[in-house]
C-alpha positions as CSV (number, residue, x, y, z in Angstrom):
1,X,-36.2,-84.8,44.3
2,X,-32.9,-86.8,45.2
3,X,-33.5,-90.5,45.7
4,X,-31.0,-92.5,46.7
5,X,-30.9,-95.7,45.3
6,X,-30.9,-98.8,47.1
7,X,-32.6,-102.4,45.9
8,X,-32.9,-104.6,48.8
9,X,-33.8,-107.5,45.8
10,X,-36.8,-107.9,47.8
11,X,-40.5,-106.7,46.4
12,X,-41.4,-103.7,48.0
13,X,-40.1,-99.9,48.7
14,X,-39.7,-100.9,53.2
15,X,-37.1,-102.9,52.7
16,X,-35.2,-100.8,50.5
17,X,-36.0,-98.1,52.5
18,X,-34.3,-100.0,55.4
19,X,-31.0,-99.7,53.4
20,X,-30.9,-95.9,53.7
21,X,-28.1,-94.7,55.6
22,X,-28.8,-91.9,58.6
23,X,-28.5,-89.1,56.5
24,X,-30.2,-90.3,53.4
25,X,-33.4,-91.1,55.8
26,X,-33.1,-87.4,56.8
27,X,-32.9,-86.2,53.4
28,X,-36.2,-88.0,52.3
29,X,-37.8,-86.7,54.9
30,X,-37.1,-83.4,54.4
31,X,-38.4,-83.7,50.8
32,X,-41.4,-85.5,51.4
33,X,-42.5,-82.7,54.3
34,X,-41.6,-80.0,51.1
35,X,-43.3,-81.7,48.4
36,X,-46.3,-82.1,50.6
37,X,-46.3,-78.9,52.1
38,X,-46.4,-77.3,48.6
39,X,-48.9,-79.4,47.5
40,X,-51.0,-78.1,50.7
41,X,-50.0,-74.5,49.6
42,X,-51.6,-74.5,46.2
43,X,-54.4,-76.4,47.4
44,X,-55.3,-74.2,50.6
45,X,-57.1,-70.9,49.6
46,X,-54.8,-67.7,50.4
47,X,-55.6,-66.0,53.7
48,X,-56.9,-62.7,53.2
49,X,-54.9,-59.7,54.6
50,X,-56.5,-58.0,58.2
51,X,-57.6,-55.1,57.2
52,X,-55.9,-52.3,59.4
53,X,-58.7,-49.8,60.6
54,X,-57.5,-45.8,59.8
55,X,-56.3,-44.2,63.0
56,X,-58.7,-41.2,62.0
57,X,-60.9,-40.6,59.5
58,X,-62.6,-36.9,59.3
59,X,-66.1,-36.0,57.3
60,X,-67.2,-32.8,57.1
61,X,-70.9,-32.8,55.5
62,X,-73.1,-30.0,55.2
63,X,-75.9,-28.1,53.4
64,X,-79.4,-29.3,52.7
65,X,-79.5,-33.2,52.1
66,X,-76.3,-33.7,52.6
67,X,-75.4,-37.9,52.6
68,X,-72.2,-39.7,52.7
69,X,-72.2,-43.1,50.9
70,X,-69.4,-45.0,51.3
71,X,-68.9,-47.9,48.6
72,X,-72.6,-47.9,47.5
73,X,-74.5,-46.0,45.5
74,X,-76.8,-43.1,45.9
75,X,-80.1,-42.9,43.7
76,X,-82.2,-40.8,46.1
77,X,-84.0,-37.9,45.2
78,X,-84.4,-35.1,47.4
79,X,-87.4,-32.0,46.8
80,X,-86.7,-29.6,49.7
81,X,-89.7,-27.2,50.2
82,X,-88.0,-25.4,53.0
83,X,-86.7,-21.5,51.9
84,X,-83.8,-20.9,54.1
85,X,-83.2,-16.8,54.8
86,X,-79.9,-17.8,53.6
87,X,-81.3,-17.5,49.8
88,X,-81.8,-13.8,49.9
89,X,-78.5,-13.1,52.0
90,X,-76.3,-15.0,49.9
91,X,-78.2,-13.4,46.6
92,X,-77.4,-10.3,48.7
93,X,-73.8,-10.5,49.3
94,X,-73.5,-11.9,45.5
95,X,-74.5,-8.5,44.2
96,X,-72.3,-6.4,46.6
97,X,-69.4,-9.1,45.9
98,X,-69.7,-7.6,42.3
99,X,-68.2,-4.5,42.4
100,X,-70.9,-2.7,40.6
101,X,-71.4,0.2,41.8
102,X,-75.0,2.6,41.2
103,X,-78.5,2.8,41.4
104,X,-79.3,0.0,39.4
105,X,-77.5,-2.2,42.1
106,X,-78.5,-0.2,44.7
107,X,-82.6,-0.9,43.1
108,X,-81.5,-4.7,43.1
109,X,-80.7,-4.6,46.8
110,X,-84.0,-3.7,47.7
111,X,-85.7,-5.5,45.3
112,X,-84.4,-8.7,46.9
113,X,-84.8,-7.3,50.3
114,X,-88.6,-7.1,49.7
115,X,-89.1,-10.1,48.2
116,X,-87.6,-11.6,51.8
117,X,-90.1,-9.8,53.5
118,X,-93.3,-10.6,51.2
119,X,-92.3,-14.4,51.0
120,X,-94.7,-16.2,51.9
121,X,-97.3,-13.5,51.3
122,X,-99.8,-13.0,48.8
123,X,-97.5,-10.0,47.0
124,X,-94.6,-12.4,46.6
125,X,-94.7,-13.0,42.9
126,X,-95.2,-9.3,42.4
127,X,-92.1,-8.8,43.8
128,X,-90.6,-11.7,42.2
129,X,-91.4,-10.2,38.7
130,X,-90.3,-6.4,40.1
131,X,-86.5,-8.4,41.2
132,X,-86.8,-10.1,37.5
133,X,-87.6,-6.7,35.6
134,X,-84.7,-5.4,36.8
135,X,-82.7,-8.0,35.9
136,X,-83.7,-8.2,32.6
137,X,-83.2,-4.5,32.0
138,X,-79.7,-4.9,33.3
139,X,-78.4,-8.8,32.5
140,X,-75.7,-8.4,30.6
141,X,-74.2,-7.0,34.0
142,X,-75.9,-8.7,36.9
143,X,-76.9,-12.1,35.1
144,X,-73.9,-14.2,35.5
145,X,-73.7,-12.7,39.4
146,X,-77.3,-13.6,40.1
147,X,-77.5,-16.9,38.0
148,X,-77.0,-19.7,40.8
149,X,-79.5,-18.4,43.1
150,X,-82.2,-18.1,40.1
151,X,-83.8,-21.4,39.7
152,X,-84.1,-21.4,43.5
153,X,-86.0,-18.3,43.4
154,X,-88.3,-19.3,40.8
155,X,-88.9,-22.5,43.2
156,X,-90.4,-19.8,45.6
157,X,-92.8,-19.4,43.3
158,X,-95.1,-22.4,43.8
């Protein structure tokens, strides 16, 4: 801070203060307002940005249970006892996807195929274990194709 100096003799920072020329007034002004607007500054708390709303946001969500959580977290469980018909066509498609050709694939097929039209029936699991048997005679080739879709076959089963 520049302070011009000035002693009026007299007790007392008016009088001296009365000494100041025009432009030395001016100039302690203009300090004081600084010095106190800085002092304001550190002691006001910082205004927090607007946030600016994104002029689109897309979600695309599907499948069974499907959630969005946005800045939370999700500890839901889900037990879904509906069978969609969407099981046995994508199990389907999986083993015509492969490339395999023959009867053995050809025997898969229609293994799966019946099991869709016994579920919910009493000869279900009988099927079940027919689609399995073949399986097992044949996994080395069909097991990684099939895999996915087993554990939600076997949820048929109770």
């Amino acid at each position: 801070m520049i302070l011009p100096i000035h002693d009026s003799g007299k007790h007392g920072a008016s009088a001296d203060y009365e000494l100041f020329s025009a432009d030395e007034k001016v100039l302690w002004e203009l300090q004081l307002r600084l010095f106190i607007s800085r002092q304001k500054a550190g002691l006001e708390p910082a205004e927090a940005p607007i946030p600016t709303v994104p002029a689109h946001i897309t979600y695309n969500v599907s499948g069974t249970n499907a959630r969005v959580n946005m800045n939370s977290k999700d500890s839901s469980v889900n037990v879904v006892a509906d069978v969609s018909a969407e099981l046995f066509d994508r199990l389907v498609a999986a083993i015509q996807a492969s490339g395999i050709e023959g009867s053995e694939r050809a025997r898969l097929e229609d293994s799966v195929q019946e099991m869709r039209r016994s579920y919910g029936a009493s000869g279900f699991a009988e099927r079940y274990a027919y689609f399995m048997s073949i399986l097992a005679d044949h996994i080395a080739v069909f097991g990684p194709i099939v895999a996915p879709y087993l554990a939600a076959l076997a949820r048929l089963l109770t």
